[in-house]
N, C-alpha and C positions, 0 to 999 in steps of 0.2 A: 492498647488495641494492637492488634495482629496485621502483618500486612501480609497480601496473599500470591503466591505465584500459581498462574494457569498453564498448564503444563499440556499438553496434546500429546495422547500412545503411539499420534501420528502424525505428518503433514497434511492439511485440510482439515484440521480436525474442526474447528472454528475459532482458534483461540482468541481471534484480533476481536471477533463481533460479542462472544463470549468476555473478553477484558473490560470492553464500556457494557456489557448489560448485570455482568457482576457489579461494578462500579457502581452504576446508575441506582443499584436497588441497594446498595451501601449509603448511598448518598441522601437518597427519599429517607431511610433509616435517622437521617440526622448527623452524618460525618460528610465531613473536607477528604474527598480522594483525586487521585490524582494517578493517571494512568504511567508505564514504564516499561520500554523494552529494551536492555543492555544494549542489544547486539542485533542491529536490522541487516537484512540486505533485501533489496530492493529497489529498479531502478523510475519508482515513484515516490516523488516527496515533496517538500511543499516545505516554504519560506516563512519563517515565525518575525513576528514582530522586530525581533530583537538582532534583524537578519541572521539566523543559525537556520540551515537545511536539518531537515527530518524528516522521517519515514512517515506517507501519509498515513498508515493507520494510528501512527500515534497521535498525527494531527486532530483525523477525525476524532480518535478518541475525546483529546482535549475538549474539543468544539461540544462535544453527548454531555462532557463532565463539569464546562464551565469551567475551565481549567485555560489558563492563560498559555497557549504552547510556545515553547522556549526548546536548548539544546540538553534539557535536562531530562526531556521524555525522554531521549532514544538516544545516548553520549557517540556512540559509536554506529553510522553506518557504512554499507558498502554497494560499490555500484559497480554493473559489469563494465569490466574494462576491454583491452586488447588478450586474446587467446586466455592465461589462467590469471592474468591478473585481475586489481581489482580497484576504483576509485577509493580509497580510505578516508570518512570524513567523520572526524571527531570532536564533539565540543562544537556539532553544525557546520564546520570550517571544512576545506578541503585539505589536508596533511600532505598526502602522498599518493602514489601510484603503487602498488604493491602486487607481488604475485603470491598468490594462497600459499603457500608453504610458508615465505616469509612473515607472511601474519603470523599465522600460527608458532610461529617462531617465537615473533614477538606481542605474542598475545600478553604476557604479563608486562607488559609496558604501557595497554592498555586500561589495565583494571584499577590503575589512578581515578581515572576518567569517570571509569563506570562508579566508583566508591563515593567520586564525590557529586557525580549528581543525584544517587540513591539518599544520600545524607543530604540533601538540600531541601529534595522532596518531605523524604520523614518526617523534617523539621518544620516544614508548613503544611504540610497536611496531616489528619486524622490516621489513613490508612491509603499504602499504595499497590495498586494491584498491578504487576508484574506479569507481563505476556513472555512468555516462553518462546522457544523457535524448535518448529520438527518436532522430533522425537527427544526427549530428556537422556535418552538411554540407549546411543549411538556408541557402544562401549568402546571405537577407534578413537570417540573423538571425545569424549565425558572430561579429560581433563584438560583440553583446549575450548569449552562452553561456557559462552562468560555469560548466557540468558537462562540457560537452566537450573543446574545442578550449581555453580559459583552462585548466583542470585540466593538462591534458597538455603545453601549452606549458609553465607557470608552474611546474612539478613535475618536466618531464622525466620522463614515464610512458610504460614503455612498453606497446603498445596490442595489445587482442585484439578482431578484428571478431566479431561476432555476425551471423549471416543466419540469417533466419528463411522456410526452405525451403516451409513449409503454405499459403505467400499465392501463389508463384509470384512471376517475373522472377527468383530468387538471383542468377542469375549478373550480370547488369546493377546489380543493387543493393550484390555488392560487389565490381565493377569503379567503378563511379559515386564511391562513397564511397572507396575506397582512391585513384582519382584526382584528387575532390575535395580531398583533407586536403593542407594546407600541405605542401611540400615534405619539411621538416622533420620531418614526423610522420611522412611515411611510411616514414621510416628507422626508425622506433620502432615500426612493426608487425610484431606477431610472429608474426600468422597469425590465421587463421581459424577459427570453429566453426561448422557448418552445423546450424542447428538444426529441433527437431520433425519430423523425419524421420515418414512412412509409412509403412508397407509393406515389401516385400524391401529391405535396402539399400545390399546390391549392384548395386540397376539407379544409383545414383549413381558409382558407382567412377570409371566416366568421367567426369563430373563434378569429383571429385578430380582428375583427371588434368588436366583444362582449366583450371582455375584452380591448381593449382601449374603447370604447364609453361608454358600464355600468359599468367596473367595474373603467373607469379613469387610468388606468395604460399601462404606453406606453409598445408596445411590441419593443425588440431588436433585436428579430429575432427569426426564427422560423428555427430549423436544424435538418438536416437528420440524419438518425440511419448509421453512419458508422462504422465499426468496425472497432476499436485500438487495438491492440494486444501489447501494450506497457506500463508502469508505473504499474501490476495490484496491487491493493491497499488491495483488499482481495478477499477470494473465490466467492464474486457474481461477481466480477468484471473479473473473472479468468473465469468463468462460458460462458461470452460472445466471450470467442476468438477463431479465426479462420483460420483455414491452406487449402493454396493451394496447396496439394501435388504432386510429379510427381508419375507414375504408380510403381513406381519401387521403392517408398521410403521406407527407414528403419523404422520400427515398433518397438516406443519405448513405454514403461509403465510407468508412475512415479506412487508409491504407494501413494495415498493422503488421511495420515492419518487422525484423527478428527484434531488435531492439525498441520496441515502440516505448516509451515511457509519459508519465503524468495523462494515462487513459480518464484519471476522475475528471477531466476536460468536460469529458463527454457523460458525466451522470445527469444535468440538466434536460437534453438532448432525450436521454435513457426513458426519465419521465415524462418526458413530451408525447400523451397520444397522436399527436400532429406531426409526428416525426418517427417512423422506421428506419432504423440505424441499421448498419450490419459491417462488420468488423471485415475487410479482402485480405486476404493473405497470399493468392495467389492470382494468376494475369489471367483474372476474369474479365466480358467487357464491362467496359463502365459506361457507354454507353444511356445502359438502363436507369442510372442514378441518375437523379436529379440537382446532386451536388458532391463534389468530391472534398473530403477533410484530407491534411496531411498531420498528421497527430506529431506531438514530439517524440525527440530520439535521443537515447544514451550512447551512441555511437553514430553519429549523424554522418559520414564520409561514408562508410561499412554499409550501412539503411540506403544512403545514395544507389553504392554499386549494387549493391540488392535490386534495387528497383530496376539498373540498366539491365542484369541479370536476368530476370525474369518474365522482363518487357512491358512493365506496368509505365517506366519512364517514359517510350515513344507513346503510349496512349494517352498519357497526361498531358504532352506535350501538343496532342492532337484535340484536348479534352474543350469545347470550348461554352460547356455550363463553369456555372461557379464553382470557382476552385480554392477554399483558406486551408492556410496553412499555420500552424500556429508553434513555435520556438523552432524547434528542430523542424517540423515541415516548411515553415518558413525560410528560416534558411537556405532549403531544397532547390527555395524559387528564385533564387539569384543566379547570376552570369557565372560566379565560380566560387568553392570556398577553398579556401588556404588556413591550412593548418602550418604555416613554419616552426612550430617550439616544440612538433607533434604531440601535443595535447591530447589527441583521441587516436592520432596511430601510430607507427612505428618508428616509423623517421617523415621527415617533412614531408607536405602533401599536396598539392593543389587538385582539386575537382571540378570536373564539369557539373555545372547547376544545370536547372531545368531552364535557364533564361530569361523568365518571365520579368525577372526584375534586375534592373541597367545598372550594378551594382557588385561587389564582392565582400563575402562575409570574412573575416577576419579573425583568428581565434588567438585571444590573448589569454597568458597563462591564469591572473587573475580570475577567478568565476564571478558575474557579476549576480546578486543577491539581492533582491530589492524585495519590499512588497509595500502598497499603498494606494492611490485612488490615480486612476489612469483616464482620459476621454479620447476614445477612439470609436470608427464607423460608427459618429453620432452618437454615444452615450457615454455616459461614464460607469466605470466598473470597481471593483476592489477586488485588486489581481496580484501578481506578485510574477517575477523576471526571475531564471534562472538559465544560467546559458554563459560560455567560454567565448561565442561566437558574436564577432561586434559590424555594426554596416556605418558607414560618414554619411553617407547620403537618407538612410530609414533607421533610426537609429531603434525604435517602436514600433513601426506599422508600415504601411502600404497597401495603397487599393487605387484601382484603376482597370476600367472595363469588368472582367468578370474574374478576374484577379483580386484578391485580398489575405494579407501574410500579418502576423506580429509575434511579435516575441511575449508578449503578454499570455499568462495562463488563467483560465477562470472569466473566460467572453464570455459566456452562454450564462452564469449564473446573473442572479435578478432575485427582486422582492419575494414572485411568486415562487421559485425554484426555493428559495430558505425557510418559505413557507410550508411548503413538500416535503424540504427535507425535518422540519420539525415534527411534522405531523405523522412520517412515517417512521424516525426514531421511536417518538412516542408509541405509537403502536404497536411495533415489535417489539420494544419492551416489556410492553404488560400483555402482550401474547405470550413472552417467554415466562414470565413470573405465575402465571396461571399453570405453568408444569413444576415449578421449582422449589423444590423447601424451603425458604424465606428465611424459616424461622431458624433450621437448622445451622443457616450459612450464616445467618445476621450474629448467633450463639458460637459459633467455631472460631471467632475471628474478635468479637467483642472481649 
């Protein structure tokens, strides 16, 4: 059997949500898959059993696919770091601190990594389907891509385009890309998906017709814009979600600073008709809210002065509804944090907190990594700790008065939330496969 790379003519095209519903409909088929993307960046990710960090869409993916997630989805990711640097964490570990050039330098020191968790997968499952990143055919950068064009060479995958029809140009974006790809690959394309459709779509038909008859490439379907409110991979993806709320619902705020990270916090919340979320990005009042979130940070000292910057800090400080904070907004709510090994900045640091708690956070170089069953504010959760930054006195949580912080991520999910999230996987699945040639993909790859 064939394993297959998802390739996008662009960014946004959907390749993360397109990875598990390819997957999923390989899977119903009667194969063991198992989702894979070389090379993430992304400063969202989520703690595998096995404590290895990874990109959440490869987590969700796992979770769609029944797939036990480990550091073998995703060998290599990266998180924003200070100016062009970049967190390097490989094998789920954290390596190094790196500035982009230097990656790229040392990208083939890398593709150990990437080989042997591609061969781990191969070896226990059926068929593994391989999310791409961007564009395949970025021709500055084609031979520094260790999730494109290295995947599909180095694996012999064959390849499903993605276009993503809501931005405009499709048809140029995958004539370009299908002409760009090495010679080679393009014998391995099995066709296209035209994605996020609007409106009737039937006025594409023709469409289909132009690009199977001239440009020769079979199309696999052609699907509608529905909105997923699930896996977000990062803020454009956060950017598209949508709540049906009842008239009466709670008004909450999450602050979203430049660096906000682990937003899937808040997918519980998303599905909540009981609850009207709305993401601040600037010193709106708050006021109007009925609760304020501090969402986590991949730069939590940066995210701070952000906030004194723009004057959202005195308002919070004034704020006196319920205010959680959860890892990096936690943090936020202490006396000071001190970076001494400058872990997130340049040279040593100490920061003014918001106060709220009689305390200082502490960033030891260590990242600590946990995931497992936690009880705080009265319940118990399965959650998972990711975070540099340590407290003696809260070493987990803290609540008092209208105050409440933890380092815990994954408060809000519960029974009913897993139940949501099954039922609307499901759904869009078999929304998507009612456009898709089934027959043709289940044949391309068998």
């Amino acid at each position: 059997m064939h394993n297959i790379s998802i390739f996008g003519t662009s960014s946004d095209a959907g390749k993360s949500t397109l990875t598990f519903v390819i997957g999923k409909i390989i899977k119903e088929a009667g194969y063991s898959v198992a989702p894979f993307k070389a090379q993430n960046v992304s400063n969202n990710a989520k703690v595998c059993t096995d404590g290895s960090e990874i990109g959440i869409a490869q987590y969700f993916q796992a979770e769609v696919l029944d797939v036990s997630p480990s550091y073998h989805l995703n060998p290599i990711l990266l998180k924003s770091g200070q100016k062009s640097s970049a967190s390097l964490i490989v094998n789920g570990k954290v390596v190094a601190s790196k500035d982009v050039r230097e990656y790229y330098r040392d990208l083939d020191k890398l593709k150990p990594a990437v080989n042997s968790a591609f061969s781990y997968l191969n070896k226990h499952y059926d068929c593994v389907v391989c999310e791409g990143a961007g564009s395949p055919v970025e021709l500055n950068l084609m031979n520094k891509d260790l999730s494109n064009i290295y995947v599909a060479t180095k694996f012999k995958t064959k390849i499903i385009l993605v276009a993503n029809i809501e931005k405009g140009g499709v048809f140029a974006s995958i004539w370009g890309v299908y002409n760009l790809l090495p010679k080679e690959l393009q014998k391995n394309v099995i066709g296209v998906i035209v994605n996020k459709f609007r409106g009737d779509m039937s006025l594409f038909d023709k469409g289909v017709k132009i690009i199977e008859n001239d440009f020769k490439i079979p199309v696999l379907g052609v699907l509608p814009y529905i909105p997923f409110n699930l896996g977000f991979e990062d803020s454009q993806s956060l950017l598209n979600y949508q709540q049906k709320n009842y008239k009466n619902a709670k008004k909450i705020a999450v602050i979203a600073y430049p660096t906000m990270s682990n937003y899937n916090d808040f997918e519980p919340l998303i599905a909540n008709p009981m609850v009207a979320l709305e993401f601040i990005s600037a010193n709106v009042p708050l006021n109007s809210y009925e609760e304020i979130i501090l969402a986590g940070s991949k730069l939590l000292i940066n995210d701070l002065k952000w906030l004194k910057e723009v004057g959202l800090f005195e308002q919070l400080k004034n704020y006196n509804k319920p205010i959680l904070g959860i890892c990096g907004g936690y943090q936020m709510m202490f006396r000071q944090i001190s970076d001494p090994q400058a872990i997130e900045t340049d040279i040593p640091t100490i920061e003014e907190g918001l106060g709220f708690i009689d305390d200082e956070i502490v960033f030891q170089k260590e990242k600590i990594l946990k995931q497992g069953n936690y009880t705080l504010f009265g319940k118990t959760i399965k959650g998972f700790e990711i975070h540099h930054g340590v407290s003696k006195k809260y070493p987990l949580y803290f609540e008092k008065g209208n105050i409440r912080g933890t380092f815990i991520h994954g408060i809000f999910e519960d029974e009913v939330f897993e139940s949501y999230k099954k039922r609307a996987i499901d759904e869009f699945v078999n929304n998507m496969k009612e456009y898709l040639d089934i027959e043709r993909i289940i044949n391309s790859v068998c």
